[in-house]
N, C-alpha and C positions, 0 to 999 in steps of 0.2 A: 213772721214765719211760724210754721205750725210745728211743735216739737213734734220729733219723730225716735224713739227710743231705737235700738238698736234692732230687736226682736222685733218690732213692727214694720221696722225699714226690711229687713230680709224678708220679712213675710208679703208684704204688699209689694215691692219696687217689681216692675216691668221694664223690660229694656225695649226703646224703639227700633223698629228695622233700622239698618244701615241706611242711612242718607244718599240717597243717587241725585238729587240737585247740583248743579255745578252752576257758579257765578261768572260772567262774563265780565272779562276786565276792560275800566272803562279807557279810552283813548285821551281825558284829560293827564295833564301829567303837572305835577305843581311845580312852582318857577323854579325849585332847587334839581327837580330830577332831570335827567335827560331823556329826551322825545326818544320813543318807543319804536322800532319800523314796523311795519304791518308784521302781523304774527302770520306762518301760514297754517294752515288745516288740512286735515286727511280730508281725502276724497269718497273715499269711501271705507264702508267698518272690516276693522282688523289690519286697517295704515295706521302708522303715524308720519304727522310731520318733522321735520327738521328741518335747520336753520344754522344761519354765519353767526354766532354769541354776537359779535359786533355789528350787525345788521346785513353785511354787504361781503360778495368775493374777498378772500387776499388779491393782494398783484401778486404775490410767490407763494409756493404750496408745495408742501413736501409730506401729505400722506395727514391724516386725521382718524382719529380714535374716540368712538364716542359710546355712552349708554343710552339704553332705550328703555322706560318703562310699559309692560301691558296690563288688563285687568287682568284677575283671577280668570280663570278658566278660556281665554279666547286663544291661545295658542298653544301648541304642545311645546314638552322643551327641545326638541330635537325639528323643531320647524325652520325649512331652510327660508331666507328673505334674500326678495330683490329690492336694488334702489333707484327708483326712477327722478330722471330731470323733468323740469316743469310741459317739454315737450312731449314727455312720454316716454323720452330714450330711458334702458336701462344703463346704469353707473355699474361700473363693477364693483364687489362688494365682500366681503369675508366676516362670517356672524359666527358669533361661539355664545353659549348661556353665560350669564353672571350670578342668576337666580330662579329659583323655582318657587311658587305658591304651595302651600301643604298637600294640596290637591295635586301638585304635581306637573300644572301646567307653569310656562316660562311666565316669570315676574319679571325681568332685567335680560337683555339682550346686550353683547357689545356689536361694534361693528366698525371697520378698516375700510377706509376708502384709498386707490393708490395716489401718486404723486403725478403722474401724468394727467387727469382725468379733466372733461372740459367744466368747467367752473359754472356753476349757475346758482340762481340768487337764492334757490330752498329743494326740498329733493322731498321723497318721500318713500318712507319704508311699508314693502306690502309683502304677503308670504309670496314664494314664488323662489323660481330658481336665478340664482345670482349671475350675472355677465361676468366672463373671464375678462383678467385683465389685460389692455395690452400686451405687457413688460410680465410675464409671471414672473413671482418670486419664487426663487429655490433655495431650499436650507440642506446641505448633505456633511455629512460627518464622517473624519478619517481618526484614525489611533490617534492624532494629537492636536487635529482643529475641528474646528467646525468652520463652513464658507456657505457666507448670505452673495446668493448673485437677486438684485435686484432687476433687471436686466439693462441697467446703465451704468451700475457700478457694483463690484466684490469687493466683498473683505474676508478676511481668512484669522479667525480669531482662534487664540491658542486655549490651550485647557491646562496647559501647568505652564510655570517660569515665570520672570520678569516681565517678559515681551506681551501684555495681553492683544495686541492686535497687530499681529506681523506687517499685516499690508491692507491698506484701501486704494482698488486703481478702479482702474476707467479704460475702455478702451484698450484693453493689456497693458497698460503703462501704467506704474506705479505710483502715483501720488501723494500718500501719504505712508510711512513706514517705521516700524517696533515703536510703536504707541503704548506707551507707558503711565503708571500713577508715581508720583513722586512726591515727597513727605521729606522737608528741613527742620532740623529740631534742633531747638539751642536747648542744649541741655544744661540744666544748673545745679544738679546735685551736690556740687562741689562749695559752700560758701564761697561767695566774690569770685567764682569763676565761673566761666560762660564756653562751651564744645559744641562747634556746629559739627551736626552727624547728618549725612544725608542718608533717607530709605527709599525702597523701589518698592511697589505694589507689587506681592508673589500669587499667585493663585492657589487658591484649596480647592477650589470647585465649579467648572459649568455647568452651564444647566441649558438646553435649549429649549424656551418654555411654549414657543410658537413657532411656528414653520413654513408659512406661508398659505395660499400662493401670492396673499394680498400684502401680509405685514409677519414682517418674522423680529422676536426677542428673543435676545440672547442675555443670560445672569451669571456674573461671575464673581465669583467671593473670597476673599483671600484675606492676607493684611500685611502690612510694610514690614521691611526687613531691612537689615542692615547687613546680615549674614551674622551675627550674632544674638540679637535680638528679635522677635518677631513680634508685633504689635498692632496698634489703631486697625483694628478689624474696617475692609468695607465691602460695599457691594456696588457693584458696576454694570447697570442693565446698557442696554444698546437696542435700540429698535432702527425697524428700515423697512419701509415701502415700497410697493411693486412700482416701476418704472421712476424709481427716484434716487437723486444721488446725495441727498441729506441723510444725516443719520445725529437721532436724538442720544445720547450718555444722560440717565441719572445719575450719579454718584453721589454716593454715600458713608460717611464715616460714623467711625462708633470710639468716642474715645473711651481708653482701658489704662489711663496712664494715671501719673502723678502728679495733678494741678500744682505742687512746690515742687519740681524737678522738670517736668519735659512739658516745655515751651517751645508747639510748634509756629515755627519762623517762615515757613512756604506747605502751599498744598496745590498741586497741580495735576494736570494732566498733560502730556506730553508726544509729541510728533516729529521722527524727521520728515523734510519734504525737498525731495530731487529739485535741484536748481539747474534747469534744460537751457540754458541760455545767457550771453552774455550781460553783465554785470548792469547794462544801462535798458535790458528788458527785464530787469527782476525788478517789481511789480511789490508793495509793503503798502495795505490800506488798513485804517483803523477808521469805525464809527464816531462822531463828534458828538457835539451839541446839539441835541433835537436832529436834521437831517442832515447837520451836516457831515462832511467829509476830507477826512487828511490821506492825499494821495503823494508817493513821491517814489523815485528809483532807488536803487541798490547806488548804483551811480547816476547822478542826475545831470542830464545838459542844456538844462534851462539856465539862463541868466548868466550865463558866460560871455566874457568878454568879446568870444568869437562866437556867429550864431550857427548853427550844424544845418539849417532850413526849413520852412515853415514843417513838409509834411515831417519828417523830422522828430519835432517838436511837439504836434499835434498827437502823434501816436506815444508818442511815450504817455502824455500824461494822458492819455486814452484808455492806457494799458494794453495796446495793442502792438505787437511785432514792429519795431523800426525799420524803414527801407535798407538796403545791402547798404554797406559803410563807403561801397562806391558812388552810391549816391547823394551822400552827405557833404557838407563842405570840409574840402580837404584840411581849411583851418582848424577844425576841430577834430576830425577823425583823428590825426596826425598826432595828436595831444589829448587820446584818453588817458595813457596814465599818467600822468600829472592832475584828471581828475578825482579829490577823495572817492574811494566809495566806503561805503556805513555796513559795517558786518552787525551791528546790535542795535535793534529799536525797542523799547521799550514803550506801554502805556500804563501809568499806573493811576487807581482809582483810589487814594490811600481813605477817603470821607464821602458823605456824600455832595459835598459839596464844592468838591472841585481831581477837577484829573491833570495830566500831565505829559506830553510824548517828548523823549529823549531817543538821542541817537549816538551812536561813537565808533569810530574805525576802526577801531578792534579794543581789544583788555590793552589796559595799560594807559590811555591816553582819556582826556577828558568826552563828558559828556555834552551835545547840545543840546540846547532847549529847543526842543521843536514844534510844540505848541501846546496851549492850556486852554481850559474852560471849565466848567460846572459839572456839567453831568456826563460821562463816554457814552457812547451808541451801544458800547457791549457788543462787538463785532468788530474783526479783521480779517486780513486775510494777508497770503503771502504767496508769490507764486510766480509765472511766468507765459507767454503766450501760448505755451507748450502744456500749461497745466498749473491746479495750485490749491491749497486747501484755505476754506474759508473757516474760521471759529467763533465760535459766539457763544457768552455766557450771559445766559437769561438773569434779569433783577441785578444787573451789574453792578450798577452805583447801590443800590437798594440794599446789597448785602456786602456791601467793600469791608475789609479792603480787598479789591479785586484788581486783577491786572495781567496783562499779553507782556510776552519777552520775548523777542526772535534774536537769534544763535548763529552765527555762521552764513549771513546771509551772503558771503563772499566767496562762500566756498562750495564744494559742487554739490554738498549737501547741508539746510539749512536745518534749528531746530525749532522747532513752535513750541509754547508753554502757555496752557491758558491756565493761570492760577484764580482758583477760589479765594487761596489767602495769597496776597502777594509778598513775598521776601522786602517789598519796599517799606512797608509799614513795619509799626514794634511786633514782637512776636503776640502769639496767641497767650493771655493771663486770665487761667478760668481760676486764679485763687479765690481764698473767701474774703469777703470786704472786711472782716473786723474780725478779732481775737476771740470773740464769744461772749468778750464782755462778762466775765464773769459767773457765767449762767452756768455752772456745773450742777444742779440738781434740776428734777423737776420742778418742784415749788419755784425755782427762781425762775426758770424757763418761763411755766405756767404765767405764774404772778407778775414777774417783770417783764422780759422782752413781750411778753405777746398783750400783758396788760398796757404798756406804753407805747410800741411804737407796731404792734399787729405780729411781730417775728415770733414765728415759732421755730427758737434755738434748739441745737441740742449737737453736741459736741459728734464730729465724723461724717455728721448726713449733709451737710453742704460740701457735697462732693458732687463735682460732673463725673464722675466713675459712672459708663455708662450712656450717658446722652448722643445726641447722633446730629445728623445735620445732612439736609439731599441738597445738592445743587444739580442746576439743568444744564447741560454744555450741547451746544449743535458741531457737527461739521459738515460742511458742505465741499464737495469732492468735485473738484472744477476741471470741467477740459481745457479752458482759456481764463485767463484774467477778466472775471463780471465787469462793464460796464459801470460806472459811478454809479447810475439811475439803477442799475441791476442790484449793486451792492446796498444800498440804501435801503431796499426794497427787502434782501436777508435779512438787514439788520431789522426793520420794522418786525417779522416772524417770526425773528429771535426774541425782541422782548416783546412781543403777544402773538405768541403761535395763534395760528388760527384756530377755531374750534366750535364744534358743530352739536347743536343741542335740540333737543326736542322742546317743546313752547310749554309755558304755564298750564295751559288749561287740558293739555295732554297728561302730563304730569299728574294732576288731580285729578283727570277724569282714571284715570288707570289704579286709583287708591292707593298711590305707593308715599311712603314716608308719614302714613297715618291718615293720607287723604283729605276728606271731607272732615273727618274727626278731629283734624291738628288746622290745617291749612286750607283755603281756597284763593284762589286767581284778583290781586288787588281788584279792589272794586270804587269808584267812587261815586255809586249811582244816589246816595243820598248827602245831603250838607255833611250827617253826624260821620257818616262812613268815609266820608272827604275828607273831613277835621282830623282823625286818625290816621289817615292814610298820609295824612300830609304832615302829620308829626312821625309819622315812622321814616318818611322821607329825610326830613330832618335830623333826625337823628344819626339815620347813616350818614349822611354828607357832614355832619358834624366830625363824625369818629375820624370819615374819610380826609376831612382839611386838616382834623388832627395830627395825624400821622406824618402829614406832611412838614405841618408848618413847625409842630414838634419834631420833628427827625425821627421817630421811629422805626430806625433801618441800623444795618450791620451785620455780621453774619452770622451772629448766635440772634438778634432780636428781631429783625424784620417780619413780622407777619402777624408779632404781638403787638396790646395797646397796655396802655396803664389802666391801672383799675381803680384810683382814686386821685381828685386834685386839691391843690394848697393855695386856697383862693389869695391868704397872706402872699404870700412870694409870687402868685399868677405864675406855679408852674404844677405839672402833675409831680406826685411824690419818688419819683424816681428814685431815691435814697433812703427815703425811710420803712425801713422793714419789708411789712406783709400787705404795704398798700402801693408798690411801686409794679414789677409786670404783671400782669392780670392772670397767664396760665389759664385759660377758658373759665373764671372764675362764674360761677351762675352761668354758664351756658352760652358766652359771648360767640363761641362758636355756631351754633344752634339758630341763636339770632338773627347770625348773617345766613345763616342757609335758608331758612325758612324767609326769609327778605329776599334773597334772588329766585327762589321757587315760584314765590307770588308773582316777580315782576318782568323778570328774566333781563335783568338790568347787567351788562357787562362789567361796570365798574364794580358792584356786587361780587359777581363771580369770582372777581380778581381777587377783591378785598378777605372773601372768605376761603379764595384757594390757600393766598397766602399765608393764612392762619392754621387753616388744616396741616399745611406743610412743616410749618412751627410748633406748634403744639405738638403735632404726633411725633416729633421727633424731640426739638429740644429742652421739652416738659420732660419729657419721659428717661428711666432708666431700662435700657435695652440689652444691658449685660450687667455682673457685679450683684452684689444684697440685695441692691433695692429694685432687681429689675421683677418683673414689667410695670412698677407704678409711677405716677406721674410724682411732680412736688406743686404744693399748695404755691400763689402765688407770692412774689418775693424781692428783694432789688434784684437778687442774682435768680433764672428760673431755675434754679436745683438747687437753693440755696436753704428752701425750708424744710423740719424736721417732719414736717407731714406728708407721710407718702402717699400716696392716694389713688383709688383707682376712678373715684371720682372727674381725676384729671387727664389718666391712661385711657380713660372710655373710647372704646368701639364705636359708642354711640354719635358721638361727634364727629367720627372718621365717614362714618356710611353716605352718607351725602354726595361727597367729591367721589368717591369709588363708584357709587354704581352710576355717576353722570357721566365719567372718563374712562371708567376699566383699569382705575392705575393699578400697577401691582405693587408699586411699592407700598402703598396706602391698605393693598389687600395682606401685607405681609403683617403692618403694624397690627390690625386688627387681629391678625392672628396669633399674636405673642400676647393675647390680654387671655387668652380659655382658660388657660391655670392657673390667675392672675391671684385669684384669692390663697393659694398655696403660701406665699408670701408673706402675706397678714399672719401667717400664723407663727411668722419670725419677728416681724414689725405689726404687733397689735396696733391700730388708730388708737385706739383709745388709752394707751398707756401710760397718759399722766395723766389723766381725770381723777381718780380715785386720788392721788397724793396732793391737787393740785392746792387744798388749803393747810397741807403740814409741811413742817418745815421740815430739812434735810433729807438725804434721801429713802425712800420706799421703793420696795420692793415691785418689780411690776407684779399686773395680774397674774393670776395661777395660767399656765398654757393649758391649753384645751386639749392637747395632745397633736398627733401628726395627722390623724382623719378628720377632724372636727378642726372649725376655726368660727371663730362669734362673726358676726358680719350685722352690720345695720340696712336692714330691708329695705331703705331708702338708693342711700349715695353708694353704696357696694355692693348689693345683691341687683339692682337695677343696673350699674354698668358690667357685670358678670353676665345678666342677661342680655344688656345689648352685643356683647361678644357670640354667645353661644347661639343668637338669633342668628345673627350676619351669618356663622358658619354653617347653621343649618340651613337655610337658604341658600348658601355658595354648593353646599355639597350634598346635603340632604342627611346628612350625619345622624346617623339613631342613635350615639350616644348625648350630642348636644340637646334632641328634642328631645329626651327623655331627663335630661337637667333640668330644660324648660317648666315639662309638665311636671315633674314632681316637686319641684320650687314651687311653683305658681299655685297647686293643690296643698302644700304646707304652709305657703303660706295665707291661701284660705282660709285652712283651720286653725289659726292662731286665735285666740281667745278675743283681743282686740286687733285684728287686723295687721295694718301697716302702723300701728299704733304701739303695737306687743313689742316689747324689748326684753332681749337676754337669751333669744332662740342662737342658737348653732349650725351651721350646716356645715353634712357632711360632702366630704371634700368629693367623692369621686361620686355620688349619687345625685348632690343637689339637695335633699333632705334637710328642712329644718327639724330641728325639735321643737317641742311645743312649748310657747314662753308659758313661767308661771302665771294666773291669776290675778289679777292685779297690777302686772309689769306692763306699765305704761309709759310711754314718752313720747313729747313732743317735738320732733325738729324743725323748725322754718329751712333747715336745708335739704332733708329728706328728698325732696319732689325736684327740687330746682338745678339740678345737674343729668337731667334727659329721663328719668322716671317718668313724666309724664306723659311724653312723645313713646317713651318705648314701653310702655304699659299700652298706650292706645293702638299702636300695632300688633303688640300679643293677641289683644283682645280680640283683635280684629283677625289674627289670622289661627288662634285656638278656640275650640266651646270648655272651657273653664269656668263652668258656673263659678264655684265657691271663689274663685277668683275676681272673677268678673265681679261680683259683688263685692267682696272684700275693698278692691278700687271703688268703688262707687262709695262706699260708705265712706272712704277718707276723703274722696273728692267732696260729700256733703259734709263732713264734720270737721274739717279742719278751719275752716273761718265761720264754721256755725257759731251761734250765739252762748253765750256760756251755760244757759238752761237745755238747749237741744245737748252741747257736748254731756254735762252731768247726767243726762238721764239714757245716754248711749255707755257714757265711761267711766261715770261713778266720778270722774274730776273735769275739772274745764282748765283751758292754755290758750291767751287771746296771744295767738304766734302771729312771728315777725313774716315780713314780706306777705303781707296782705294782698298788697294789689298784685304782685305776680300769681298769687296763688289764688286770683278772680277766675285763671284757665281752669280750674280745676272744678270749683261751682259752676263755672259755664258744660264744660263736659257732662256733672252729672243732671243739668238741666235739662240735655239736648237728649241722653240717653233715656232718663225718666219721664221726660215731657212735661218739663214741670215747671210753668209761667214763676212762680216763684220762686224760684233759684235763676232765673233766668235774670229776672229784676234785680236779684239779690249779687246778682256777677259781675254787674255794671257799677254797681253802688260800691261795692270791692273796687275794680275798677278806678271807678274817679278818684278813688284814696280819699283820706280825710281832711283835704284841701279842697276839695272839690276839681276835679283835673281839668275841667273845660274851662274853669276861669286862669287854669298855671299855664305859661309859657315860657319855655326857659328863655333869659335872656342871652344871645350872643352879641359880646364884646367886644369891639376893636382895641387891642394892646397897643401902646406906640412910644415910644421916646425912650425914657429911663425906666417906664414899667418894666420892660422885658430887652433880652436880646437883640428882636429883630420883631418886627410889626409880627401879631400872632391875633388868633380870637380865641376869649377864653366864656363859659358858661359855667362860672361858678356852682349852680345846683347841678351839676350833672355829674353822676356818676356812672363805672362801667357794671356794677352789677345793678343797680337801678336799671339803668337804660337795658340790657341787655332781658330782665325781668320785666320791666314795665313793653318792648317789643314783645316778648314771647305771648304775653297777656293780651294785648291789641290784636297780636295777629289770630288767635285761637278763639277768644272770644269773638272778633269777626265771623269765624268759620263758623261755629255753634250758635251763637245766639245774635248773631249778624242784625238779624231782623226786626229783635223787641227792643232796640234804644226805647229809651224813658222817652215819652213827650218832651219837650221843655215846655 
């Protein structure tokens, strides 16, 4: 390569237009992946298409929410849209913006389709004016509720008290009633003593955030009480769809307590529901094993000595109304009460690998076993012909212990509890795994824990003070007792609602998420471009078996992976330090996004919903010191003294929001704007300077309360991804004006993204200008979303000095040590080489410049050569392990998650110049 000195690089470098080619994704698919359905396509310009994630119709459907990306300049934001079926019919339809381009036209559309609506295989969105729906929704508010009429079913949700949801009915009949949160807590403050205290969820606050006519949200926020106490903050959204009688609850908790004192023992949510009917038409189903299903009565008169008659017989276990008792056989009529009936069922999921249903005729007497298996459906129901509410908590076994309690089913009002935590398992223990070990200075911190086993200790920070956790609950508001094959069929869209996405190559054709510049639409139209593709494949369906055959599930873990393995023991480090949950380490999150963007694979989706939902919450501190920054990864994920906004990043978050329109996810991203204010309490870097003297020092001098030091890399990069998101949600001239005067300061820095020891100021965004000389190299800089959200500044501000500044670090960071010296006066052969091949690929594609292009592949293959390495997967079996597993020893998650983000970028930028063989 030809040295390029700094000065001659800003003086000569031209930037190519933006790239309008898009790649056709090919319809091979390699043996691990699963077969693709036809993708569909707009019809014509300023549509897009949409589509079922999972290829096909649901059988059940209870209303969908989805994002839609467009180019720069093709629609205003205030453009209304219709949704046609493949016929041509219009769908009725309710569109709000999510985002604007700087220019001002619509970037992100959401859009609501209701619950009645007829089902077809793909739809398409065109401007145009939207079809009412059937069933309009109406949202109207009095001095102390608010009431959603779907037009098949109300609810009447309060704004202060106990009681959040007075009543769900149907039909004027009430079905479900004073819908409560409820919070058991073994409290232990007391040595060798243990006080169960029960709390109620009280309100502080509604919010009606939509209102129909399609889909209305309602937000409500409070936190449990005991009446002396008030505590564990949460928030409880509720949505509902025009002509549907399903209603989705987020909930979510924020614990504020004391991991050595309040151990919560239960976490639910809670329903009475009117029992219209006698004892042998009360109706108890719970979801099984894969399809199956436990169906049985309140009083049951099956398998009695005496038989009551076929139709009889047939309707109960039908769930349908039994004939008059005069049509019964007198031998049994005559003698129901002598039959038990069962006031309490229980289903508990306490692991994930096995559940449990019990029954008993009231308090006081044993319980029976009434059946077991592996995994619950995560759905039941309770009710009668007359009417019944059905529940279901999504990722059931996935996040156990979970578990259903029914209450009084013998009486004329029952109580339903679907708990997140179930009272059956041990309580909630977020203590710390060890004493500290010793570690009371920095230098021992530094030198020991994190020199041996990766932990970055530090006495008080492994506190969950702060951390949150969303679960998803359905309830479904029944006029009659579903059908076996009905209920089945809840349960299937309780654990994977359905959901409606627009295709790959709309996505990129629209430039959203960096576009052409970061991503394009898999492609496997050559051997070299197949070989890759088929190692990205691989590697997800690696992670994906992992998760499995490793169990990584529970209700604080499920959505995270480990980040390193112990090929010794053939297991991942789950115990040791700072190498056991990953915490989006290197961008794992990122990973999986940009891999379901390319392929639009639903497993994908899943895999990286459920991480999004993890991460953004139970990485994170959302209240208490250390909030809004994440923790470095750890055995426990808040366990490390790194706080980080690296790991709180926006940037990770933006993905799943603008494809769904969550708000919860829109709220996270919103608690990161001030996020660097924090650092100014918790410097990162605050044992570096003592890290090779012994006892303790002092930390660094504070910068004061407007100023705080920030590394231009991992913390002024995810402050940007925050104040991007928001400027785009709202058009906020205080965030763009963060943007640009970062972006401009950091321009002028002497060496670029290189300069170290600059400050910025807190409410402007303003760096100061590092000294002369102040250089540093980090191999982590770029690799926590700098890359990705550098490429869309660029793309959506003219920043010259910017714009350059990136380019120069995109060439000099794995340049040659002669090119760096004669740019930086020093040279740093930095680590993560081959993830940081995106970065030479970028500035190849920008410059136009065959030799950087060659130079990004050769990064790329790493100094193994990559086309001859194949990771090996291993069959575990007998005394290796627990239970038959596969393990691939060279694999790690920051590897794999850096060698994907490489593969996929280099694809899109230099796709085309693979080396000959």
């Amino acid at each position: 390569m030809k040295s390029v000195t700094r000065r001659d690089f800003v003086r000569t470098a031209a930037f190519a237009a933006a790239a309008t080619k898009f790649i056709t994704a090919a319809r091979g698919q390699s043996a691990t992946t699963p077969a693709m359905p036809a993708m569909p396509t707009a019809s014509k310009v300023g549509a897009a298409p949409v589509r079922w994630l999972d290829g096909t119709a649901p059988n059940a459907f209870g209303g969908a929410t989805w994002g839609l990306p467009w180019p720069r300049g093709q629609h205003g934001a205030d453009t209304s849209f219709t949704l046609k079926a493949p016929n041509g019919a219009a769908v009725p339809v309710q569109t709000w913006p999510l985002a604007t381009w700087p220019d001002g036209s619509l970037k992100w559309s959401a859009h609501a389709v209701p619950a009645d609506i007829s089902l077809a295989e793909h739809y398409e969105v065109e401007p145009g004016s939207p079809a009412a729906p059937a069933h309009r929704l109406t949202a109207s508010e009095s001095g102390d509720s608010i009431t959603i009429d779907t037009g098949v079913i109300t609810a009447r949700i309060a704004k202060s008290g106990k009681v959040l949801v007075p009543e769900l009915s149907r039909g004027g009949k009430a079905i479900a009633t004073k819908g409560r949160l409820v919070c058991l807590l073994e409290d232990r403050s007391q040595p060798g003593v243990t006080r169960d205290q029960a709390f109620d969820g009280v309100i502080d606050k509604v919010t009606l955030e939509q209102d129909g006519p399609v889909r209305a949200v309602v937000k409500l926020e409070g936190r449990h009480s005991d009446g002396d106490r008030a505590w564990l903050p949460f928030v409880l959204r509720l949505y509902f769809y025009a002509g549907g009688d399903r209603v989705r609850a987020m909930h979510t908790i924020v614990f504020n307590g004391d991991q050595n004192k309040d151990f919560i023992k239960g976490l639910g949510l809670r329903f009475d529901v009117p029992m219209r009917a006698k004892l042998y038409d009360r109706h108890v189903r719970f979801a099984g094993q894969d399809n199956g299903l436990f169906g049985e009565a309140v009083r049951g008169i099956t398998g009695l000595r005496r038989y009551p008659g076929p139709e009889v017989v047939a309707a109960q276990y039908e769930g349908k109304a039994t004939p008059p008792l005069s049509e019964w056989a007198e031998t049994v009529s005559s003698r129901l009460d002598y039959i038990a009936a069962y006031d309490e069922w229980t289903l508990s999921q306490p692991n994930a690998d096995g559940f449990q249903i019990r029954k008993r005729t009231k308090p006081g007497y044993t319980w029976l076993m009434s059946g077991q298996g592996q995994r619950a459906g995560g759905y039941g129901y309770l009710g009668t012909p007359q009417g019944g509410l059905g529940f279901g908590l999504r990722n059931f076994w996935q996040s156990y212990p979970a578990g259903f309690a029914l209450t009084g089913a013998t009486s004329e009002t029952a109580t339903v509890t679907v708990w997140m935590w179930s009272p059956d398992a041990p309580a909630m223990d977020l203590r710390s795994y060890h004493d500290g070990l010793g570690q009371d200075t920095y230098a021992k911190q530094y030198n020991g824990g994190l020199a041996i086993t990766y932990e970055d200790y530090e006495p008080g920070f492994d506190t969950p003070m702060g951390v949150a956790r969303t679960s998803e609950v359905f309830l479904d508001v029944c006029a009659a007792t579903p059908s076996r094959e009905e209920l089945t069929q809840l349960a299937a869209v309780t654990r994977e609602p359905a959901v409606l996405i627009t295709t790959p190559k709309h996505l990129n054709a629209a430039g959203v998420f960096g576009g052409t510049d970061i991503w394009r639409p898999a492609d496997r139209s050559t051997p070299a471009r197949a070989k890759i593709e088929d190692k990205l494949d691989w590697y997800f369906d690696f992670y994906h078996d992992q998760q499995e055959q490793r169990r990584w599930y529970g209700y604080w873990n499920y959505g995270d992976v480990m980040h390193t393995y112990d090929a010794d023991r053939h297991e991942w480090r789950y115990d040791v330090g700072g190498f056991a949950w990953d915490n989006s380490e290197l961008s794992t999150d990122i990973w999986l996004w940009l891999s379901f963007l390319r392929t639009g694979r639903a497993d994908q989706f899943r895999f990286a919903e459920a991480m999004t939902r993890h991460t953004g919450e139970v990485d994170v501190h959302h209240v208490g010191r250390f909030a809004p920054l994440g923790s470095r990864h750890n055995v426990l994920h808040w366990g490390c003294s790194a706080k980080q906004l690296r790991i709180s990043t926006a940037i990770n978050r933006r993905y799943y929001y603008y494809l769904t329109g969550d708000e919860r996810v829109g709220d996270l991203m919103r608690e990161q704007l001030e996020a660097a204010r924090t650092l100014v309490k918790v410097p990162p870097t605050r044992k570096l300077a003592s890290a090779d003297q012994p006892g303790d020092v002092a930390r660094p001098e504070a910068k004061g309360q407007d100023r705080v030091g920030l590394s231009l890399g991992t913390d002024w990069g995810s402050l940007a991804g925050a104040w991007f998101t928001e400027y785009e949600r709202t058009g906020s001239e205080l965030m763009k004006n963060r943007l640009l005067t970062s972006m401009r300061t950091i321009g002028a820095q002497p060496h670029g993204f290189f300069s170290i020891g600059a400050t910025m100021h807190l409410d402007t965004a303003e760096f100061s200008i590092a000294p002369e000389g102040s250089i540093g190299f980090s191999h982590l800089a770029s690799v926590f979303g700098l890359v990705e959200i550098c490429a869309e500044l660029i793309q959506n501000f003219d920043v010259p000095e910017f714009r350059q500044t990136w380019l120069d670090y995109c060439v000099l960071y794995n340049a040659d040590r002669e090119t760096q010296e004669a740019s930086l006066g020093r040279s740093n052969r930095g680590n993560l080489r081959q993830g940081h091949a995106r970065l030479t690929a970028y500035a190849a594609e920008k410059l136009d410049r065959q030799d950087l292009a060659a130079r990004a592949w050769e990064e790329f293959k790493g100094n193994n050569r990559w086309e001859t390495y194949e990771p090996e997967r291993k069959r575990l079996e007998g005394p290796e392990y627990i239970r038959p597993v596969d393990e691939a020893a060279g694999v790690s998650t920051n590897g794999t998650a850096q060698w994907g983000l490489a593969a996929i970028e280099c694809l899109a930028l230099v796709g085309d110049t693979w080396p000959a063989e």
